[in-house]
PyMOL Python script that loads the backbone (N, CA, C, O; Angstrom):
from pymol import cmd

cmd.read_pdbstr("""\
ATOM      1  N   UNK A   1     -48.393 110.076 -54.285  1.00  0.00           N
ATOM      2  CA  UNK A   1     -49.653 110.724 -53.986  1.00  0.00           C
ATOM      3  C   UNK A   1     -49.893 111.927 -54.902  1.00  0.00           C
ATOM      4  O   UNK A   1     -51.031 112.122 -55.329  1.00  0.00           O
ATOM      5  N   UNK A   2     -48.938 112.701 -55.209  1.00  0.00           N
ATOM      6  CA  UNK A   2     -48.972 113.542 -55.997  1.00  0.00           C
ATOM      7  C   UNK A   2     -49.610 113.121 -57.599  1.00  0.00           C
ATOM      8  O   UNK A   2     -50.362 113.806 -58.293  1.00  0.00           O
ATOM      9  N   UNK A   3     -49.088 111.900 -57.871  1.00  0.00           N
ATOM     10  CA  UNK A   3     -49.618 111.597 -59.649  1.00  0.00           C
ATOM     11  C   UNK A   3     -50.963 110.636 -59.429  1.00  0.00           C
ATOM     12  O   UNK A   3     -51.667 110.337 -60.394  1.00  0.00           O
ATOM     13  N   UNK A   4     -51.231 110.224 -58.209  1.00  0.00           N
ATOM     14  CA  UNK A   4     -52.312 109.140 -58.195  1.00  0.00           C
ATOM     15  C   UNK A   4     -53.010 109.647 -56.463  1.00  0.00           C
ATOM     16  O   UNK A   4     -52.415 110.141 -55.505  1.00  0.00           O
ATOM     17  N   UNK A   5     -54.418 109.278 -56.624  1.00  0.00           N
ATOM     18  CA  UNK A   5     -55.592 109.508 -55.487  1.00  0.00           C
ATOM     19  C   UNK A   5     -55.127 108.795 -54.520  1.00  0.00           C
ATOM     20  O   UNK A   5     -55.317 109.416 -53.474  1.00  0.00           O
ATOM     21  N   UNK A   6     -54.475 107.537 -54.280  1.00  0.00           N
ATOM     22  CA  UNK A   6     -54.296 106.580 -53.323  1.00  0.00           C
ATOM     23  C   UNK A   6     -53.395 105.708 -53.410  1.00  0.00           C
ATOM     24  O   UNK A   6     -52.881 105.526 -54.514  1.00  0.00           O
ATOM     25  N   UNK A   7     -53.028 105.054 -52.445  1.00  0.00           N
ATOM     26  CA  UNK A   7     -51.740 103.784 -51.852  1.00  0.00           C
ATOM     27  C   UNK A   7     -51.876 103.164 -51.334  1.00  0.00           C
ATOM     28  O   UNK A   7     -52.403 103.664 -50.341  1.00  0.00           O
ATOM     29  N   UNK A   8     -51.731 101.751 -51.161  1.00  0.00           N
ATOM     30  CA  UNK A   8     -51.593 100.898 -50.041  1.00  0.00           C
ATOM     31  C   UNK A   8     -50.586 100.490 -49.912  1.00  0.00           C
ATOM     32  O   UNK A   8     -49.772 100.349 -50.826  1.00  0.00           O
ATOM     33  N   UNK A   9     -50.395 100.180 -48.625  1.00  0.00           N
ATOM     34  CA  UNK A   9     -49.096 100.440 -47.491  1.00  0.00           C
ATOM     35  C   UNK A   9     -49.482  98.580 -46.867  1.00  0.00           C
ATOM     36  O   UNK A   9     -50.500  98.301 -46.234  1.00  0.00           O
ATOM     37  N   UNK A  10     -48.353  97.523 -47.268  1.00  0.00           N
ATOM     38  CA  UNK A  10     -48.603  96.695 -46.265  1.00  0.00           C
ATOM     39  C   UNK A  10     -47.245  96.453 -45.785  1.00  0.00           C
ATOM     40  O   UNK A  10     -46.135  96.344 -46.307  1.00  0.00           O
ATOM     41  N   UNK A  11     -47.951  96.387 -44.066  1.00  0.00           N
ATOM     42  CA  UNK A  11     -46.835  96.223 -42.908  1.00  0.00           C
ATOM     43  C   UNK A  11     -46.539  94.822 -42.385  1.00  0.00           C
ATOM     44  O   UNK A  11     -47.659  94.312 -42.408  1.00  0.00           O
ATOM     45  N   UNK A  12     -45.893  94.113 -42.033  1.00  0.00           N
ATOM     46  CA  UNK A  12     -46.234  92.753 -40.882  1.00  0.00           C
ATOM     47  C   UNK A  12     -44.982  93.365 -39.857  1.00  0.00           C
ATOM     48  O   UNK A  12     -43.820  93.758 -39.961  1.00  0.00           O
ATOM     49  N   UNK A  13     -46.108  93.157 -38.724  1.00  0.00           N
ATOM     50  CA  UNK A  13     -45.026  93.294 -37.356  1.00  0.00           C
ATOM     51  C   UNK A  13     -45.406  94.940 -36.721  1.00  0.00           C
ATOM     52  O   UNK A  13     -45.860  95.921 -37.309  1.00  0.00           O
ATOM     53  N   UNK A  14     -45.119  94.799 -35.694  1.00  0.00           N
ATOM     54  CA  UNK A  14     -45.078  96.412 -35.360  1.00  0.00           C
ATOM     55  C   UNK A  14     -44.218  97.018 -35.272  1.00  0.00           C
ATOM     56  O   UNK A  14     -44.411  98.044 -34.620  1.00  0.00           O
ATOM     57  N   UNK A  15     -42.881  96.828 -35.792  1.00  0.00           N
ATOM     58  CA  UNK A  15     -42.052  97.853 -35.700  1.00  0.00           C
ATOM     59  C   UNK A  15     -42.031  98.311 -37.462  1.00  0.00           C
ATOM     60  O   UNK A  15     -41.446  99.343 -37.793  1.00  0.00           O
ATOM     61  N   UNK A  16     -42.857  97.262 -38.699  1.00  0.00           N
ATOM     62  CA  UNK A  16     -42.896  98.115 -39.702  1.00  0.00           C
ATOM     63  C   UNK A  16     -44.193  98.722 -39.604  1.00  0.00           C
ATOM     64  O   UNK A  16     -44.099  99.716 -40.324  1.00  0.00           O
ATOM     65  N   UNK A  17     -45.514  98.683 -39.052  1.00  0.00           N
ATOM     66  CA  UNK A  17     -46.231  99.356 -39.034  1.00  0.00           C
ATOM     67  C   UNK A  17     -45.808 100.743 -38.282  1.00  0.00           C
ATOM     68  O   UNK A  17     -45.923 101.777 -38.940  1.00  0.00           O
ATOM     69  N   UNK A  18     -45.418 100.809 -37.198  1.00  0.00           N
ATOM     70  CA  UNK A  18     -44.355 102.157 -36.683  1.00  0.00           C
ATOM     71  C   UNK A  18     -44.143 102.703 -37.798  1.00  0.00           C
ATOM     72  O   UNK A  18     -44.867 103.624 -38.177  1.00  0.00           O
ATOM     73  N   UNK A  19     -43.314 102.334 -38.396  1.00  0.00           N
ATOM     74  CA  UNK A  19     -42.581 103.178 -39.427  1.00  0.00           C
ATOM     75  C   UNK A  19     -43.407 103.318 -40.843  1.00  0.00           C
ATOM     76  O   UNK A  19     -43.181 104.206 -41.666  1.00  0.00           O
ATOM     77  N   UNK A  20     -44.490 102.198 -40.998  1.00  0.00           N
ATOM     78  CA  UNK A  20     -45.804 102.779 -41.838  1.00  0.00           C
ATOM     79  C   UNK A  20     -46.507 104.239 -41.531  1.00  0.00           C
ATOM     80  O   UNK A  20     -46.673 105.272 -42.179  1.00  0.00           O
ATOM     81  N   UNK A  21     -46.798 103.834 -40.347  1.00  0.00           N
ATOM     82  CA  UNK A  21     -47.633 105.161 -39.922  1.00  0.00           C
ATOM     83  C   UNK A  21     -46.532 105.877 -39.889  1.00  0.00           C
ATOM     84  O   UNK A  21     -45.994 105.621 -40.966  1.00  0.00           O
ATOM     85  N   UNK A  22     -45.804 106.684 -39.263  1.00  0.00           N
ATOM     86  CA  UNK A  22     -44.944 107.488 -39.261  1.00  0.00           C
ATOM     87  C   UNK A  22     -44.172 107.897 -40.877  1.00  0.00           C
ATOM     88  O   UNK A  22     -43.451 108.893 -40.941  1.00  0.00           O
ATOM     89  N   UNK A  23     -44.374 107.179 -41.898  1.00  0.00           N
ATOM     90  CA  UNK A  23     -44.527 108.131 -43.245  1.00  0.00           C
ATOM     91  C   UNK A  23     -45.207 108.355 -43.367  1.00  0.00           C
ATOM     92  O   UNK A  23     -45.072 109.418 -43.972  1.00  0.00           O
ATOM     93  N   UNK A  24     -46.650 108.072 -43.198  1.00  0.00           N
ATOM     94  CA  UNK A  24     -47.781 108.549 -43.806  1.00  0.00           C
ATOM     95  C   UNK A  24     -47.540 110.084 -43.160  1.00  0.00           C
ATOM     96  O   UNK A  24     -47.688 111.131 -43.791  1.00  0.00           O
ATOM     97  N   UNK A  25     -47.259 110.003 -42.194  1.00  0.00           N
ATOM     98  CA  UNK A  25     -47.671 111.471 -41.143  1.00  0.00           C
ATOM     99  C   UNK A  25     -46.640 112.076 -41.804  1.00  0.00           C
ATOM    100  O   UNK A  25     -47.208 113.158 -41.952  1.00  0.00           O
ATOM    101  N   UNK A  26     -45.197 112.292 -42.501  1.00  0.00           N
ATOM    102  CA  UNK A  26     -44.470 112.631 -43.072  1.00  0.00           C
ATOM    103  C   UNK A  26     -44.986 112.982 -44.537  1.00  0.00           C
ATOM    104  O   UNK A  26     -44.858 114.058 -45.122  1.00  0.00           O
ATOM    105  N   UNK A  27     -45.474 112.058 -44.898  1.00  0.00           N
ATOM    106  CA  UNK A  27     -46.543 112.503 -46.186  1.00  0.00           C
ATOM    107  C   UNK A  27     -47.146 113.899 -46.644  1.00  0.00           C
ATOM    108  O   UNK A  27     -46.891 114.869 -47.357  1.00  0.00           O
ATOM    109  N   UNK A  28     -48.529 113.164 -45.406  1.00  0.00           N
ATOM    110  CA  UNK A  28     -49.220 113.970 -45.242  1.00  0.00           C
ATOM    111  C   UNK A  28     -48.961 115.117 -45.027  1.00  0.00           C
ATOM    112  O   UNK A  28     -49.851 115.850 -45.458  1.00  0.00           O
ATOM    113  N   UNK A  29     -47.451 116.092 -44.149  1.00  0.00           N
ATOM    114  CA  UNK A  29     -47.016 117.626 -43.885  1.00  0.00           C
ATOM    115  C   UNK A  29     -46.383 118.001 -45.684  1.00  0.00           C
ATOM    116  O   UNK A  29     -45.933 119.039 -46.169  1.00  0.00           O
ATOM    117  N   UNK A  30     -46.540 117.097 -46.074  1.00  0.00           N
ATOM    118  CA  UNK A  30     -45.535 117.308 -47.417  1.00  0.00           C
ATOM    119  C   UNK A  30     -46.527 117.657 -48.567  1.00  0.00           C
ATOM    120  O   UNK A  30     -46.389 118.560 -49.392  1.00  0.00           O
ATOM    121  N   UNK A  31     -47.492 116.821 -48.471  1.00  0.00           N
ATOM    122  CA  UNK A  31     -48.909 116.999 -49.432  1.00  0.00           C
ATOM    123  C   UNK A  31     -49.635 118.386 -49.533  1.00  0.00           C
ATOM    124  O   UNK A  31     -50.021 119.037 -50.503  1.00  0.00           O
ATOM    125  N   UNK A  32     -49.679 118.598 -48.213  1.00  0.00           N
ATOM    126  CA  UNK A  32     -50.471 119.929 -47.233  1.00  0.00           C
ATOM    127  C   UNK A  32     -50.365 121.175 -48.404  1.00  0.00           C
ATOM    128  O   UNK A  32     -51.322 121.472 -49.119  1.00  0.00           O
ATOM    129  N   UNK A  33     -49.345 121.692 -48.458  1.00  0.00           N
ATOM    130  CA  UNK A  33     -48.932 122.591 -48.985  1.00  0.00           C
ATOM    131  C   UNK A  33     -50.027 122.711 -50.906  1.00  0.00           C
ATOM    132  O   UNK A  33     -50.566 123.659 -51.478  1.00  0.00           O
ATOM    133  N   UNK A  34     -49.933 121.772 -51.128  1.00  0.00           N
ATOM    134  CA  UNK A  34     -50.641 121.516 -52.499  1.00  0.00           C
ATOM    135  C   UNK A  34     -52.214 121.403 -52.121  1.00  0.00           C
ATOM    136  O   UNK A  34     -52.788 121.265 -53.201  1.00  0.00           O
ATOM    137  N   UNK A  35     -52.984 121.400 -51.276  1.00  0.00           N
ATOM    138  CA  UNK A  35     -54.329 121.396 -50.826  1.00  0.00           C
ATOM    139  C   UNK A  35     -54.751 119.949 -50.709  1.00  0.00           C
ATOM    140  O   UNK A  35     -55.937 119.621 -50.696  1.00  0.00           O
ATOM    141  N   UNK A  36     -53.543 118.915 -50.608  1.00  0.00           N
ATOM    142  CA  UNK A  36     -54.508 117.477 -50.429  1.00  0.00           C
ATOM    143  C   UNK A  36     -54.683 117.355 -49.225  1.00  0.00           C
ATOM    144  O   UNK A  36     -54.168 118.280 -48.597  1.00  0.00           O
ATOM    145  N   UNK A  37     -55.300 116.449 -48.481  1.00  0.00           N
ATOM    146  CA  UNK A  37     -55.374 115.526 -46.744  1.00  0.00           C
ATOM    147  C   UNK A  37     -55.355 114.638 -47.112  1.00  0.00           C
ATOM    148  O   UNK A  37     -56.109 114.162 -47.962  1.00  0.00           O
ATOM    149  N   UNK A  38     -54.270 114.038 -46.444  1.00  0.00           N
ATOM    150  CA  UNK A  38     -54.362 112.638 -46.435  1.00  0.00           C
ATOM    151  C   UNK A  38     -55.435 111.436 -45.167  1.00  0.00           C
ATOM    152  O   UNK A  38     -55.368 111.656 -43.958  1.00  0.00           O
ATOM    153  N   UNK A  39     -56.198 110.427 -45.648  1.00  0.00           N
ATOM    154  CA  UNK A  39     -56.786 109.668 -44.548  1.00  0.00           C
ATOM    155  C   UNK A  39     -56.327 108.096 -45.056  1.00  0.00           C
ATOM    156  O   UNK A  39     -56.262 107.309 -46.000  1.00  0.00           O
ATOM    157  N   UNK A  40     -56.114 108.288 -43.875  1.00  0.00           N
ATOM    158  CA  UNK A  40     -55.764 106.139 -44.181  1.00  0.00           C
ATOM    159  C   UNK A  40     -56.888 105.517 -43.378  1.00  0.00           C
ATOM    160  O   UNK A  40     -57.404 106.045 -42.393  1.00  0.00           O
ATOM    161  N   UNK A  41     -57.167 104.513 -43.821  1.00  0.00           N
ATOM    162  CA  UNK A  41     -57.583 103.455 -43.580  1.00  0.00           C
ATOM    163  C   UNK A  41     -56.946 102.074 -43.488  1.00  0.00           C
ATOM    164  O   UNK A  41     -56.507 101.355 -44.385  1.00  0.00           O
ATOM    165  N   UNK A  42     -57.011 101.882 -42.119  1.00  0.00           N
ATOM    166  CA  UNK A  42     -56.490 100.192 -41.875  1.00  0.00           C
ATOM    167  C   UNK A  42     -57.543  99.266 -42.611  1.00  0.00           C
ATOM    168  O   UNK A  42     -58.708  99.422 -42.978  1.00  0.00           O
ATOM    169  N   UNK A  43     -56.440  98.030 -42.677  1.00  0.00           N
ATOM    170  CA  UNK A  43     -57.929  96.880 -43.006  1.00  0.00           C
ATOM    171  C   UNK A  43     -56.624  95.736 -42.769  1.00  0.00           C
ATOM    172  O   UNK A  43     -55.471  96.154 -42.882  1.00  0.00           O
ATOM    173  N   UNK A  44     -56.896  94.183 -42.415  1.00  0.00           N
ATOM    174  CA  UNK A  44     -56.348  93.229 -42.241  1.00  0.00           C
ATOM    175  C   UNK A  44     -56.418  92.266 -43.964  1.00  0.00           C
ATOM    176  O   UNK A  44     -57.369  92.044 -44.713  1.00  0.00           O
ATOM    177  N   UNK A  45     -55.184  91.959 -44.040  1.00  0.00           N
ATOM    178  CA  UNK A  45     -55.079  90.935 -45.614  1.00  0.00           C
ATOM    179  C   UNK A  45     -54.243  89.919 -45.044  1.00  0.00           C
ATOM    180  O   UNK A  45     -53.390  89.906 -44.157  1.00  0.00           O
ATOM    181  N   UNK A  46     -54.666  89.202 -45.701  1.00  0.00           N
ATOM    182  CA  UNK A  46     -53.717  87.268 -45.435  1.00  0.00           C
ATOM    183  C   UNK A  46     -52.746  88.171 -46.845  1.00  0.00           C
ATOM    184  O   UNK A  46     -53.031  89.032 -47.677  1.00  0.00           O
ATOM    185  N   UNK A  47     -51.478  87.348 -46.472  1.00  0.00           N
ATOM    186  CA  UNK A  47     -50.185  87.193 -47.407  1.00  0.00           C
ATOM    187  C   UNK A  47     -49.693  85.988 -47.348  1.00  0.00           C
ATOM    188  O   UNK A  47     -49.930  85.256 -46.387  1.00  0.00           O
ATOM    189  N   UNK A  48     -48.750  85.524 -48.625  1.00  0.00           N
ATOM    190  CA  UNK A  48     -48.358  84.692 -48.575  1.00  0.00           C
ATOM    191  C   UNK A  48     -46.438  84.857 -48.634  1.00  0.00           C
ATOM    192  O   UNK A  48     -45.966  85.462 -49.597  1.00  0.00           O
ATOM    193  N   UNK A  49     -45.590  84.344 -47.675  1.00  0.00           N
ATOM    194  CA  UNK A  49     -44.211  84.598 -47.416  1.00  0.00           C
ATOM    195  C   UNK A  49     -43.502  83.094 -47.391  1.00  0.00           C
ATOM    196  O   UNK A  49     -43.755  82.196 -46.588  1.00  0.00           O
ATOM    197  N   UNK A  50     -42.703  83.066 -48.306  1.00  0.00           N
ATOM    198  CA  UNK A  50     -41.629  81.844 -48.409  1.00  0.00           C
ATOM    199  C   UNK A  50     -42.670  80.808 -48.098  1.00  0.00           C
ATOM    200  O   UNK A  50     -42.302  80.056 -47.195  1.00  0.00           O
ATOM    201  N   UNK A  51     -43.882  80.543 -48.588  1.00  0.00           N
ATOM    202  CA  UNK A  51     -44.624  79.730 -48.819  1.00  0.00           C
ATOM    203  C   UNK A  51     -45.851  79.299 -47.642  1.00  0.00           C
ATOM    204  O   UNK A  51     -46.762  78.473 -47.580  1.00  0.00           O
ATOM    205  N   UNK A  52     -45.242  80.464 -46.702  1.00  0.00           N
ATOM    206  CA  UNK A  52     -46.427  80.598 -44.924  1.00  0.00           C
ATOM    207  C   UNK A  52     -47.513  81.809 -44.911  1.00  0.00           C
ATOM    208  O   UNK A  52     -47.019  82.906 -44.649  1.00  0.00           O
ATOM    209  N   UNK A  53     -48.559  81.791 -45.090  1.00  0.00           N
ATOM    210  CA  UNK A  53     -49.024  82.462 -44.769  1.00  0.00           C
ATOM    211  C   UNK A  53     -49.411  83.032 -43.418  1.00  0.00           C
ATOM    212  O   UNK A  53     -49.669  82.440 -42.370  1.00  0.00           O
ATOM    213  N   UNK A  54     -49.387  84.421 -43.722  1.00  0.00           N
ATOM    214  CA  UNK A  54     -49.717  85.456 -42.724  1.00  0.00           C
ATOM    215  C   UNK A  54     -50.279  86.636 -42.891  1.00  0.00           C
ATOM    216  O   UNK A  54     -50.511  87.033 -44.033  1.00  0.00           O
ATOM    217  N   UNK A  55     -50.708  87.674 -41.377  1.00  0.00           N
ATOM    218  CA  UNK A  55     -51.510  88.156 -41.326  1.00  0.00           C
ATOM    219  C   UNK A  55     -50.671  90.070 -41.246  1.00  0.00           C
ATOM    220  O   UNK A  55     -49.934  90.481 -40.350  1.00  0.00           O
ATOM    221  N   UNK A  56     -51.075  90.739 -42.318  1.00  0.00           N
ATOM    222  CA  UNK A  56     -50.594  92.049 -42.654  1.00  0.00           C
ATOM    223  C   UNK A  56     -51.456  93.053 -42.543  1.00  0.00           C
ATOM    224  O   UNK A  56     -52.553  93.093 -43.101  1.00  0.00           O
ATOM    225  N   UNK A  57     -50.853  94.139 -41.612  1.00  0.00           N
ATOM    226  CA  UNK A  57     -51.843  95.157 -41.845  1.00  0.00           C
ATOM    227  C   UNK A  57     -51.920  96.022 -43.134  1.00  0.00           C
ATOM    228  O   UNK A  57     -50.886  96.662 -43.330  1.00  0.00           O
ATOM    229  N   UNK A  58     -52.664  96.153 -43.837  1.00  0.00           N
ATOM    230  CA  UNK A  58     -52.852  96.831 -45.172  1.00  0.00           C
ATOM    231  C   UNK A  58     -53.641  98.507 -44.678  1.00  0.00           C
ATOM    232  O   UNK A  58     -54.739  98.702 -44.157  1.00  0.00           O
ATOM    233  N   UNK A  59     -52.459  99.607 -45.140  1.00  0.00           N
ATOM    234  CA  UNK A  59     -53.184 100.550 -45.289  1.00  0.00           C
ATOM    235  C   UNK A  59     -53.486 101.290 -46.321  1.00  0.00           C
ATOM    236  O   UNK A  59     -52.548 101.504 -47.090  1.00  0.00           O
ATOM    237  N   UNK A  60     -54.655 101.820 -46.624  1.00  0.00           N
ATOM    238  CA  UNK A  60     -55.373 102.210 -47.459  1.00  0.00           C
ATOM    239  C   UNK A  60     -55.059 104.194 -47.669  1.00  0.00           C
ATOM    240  O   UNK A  60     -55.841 104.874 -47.004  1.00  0.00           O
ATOM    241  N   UNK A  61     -54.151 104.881 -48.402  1.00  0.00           N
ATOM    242  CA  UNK A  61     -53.292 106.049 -48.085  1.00  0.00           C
ATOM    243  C   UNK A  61     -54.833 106.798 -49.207  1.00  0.00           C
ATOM    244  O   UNK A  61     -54.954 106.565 -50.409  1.00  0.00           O
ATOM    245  N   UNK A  62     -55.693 107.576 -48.466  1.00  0.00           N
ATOM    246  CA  UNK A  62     -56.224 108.719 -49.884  1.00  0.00           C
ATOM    247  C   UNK A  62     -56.243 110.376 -49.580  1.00  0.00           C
ATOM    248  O   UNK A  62     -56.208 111.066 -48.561  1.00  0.00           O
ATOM    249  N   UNK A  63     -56.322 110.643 -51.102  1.00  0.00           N
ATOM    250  CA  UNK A  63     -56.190 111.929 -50.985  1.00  0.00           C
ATOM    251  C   UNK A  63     -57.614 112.823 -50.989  1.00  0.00           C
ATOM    252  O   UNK A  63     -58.024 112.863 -52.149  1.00  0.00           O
ATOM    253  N   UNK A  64     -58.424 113.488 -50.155  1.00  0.00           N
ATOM    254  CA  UNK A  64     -59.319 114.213 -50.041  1.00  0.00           C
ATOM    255  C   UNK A  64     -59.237 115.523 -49.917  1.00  0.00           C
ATOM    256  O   UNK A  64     -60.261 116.197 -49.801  1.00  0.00           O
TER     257      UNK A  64
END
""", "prot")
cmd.dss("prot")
cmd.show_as("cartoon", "prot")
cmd.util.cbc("prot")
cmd.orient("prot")
């Protein structure tokens, strides 16, 4: 976040989205100090895994 405006973050499952969100919020106290905010945005993406597709939450990490 520091060398670039934004990130995306993709999770499958809720125990890696847990731990998605919960860096961002780690991030974000870390950014603070330098004058960024961080806002995410969810959004849903199809992936493709060992040849099955599925459904990932994609987050969208920016700096404002």
């Amino acid at each position: 976040m520091r060398e670039h405006d934004n990130v995306e973050i993709q999770a499958i499952g809720a125990g890696a989205l847990n731990q998605a969100i919960k860096a961002i919020a780690i991030a974000r106290g870390f950014v603070a100090p330098s004058g960024k905010n961080l806002v995410c945005i969810p959004a849903f993406t199809d992936i493709v895994i060992d040849g099955e597709e599925r459904t990932a939450i994609k987050l969208i990490v920016e700096s404002k």
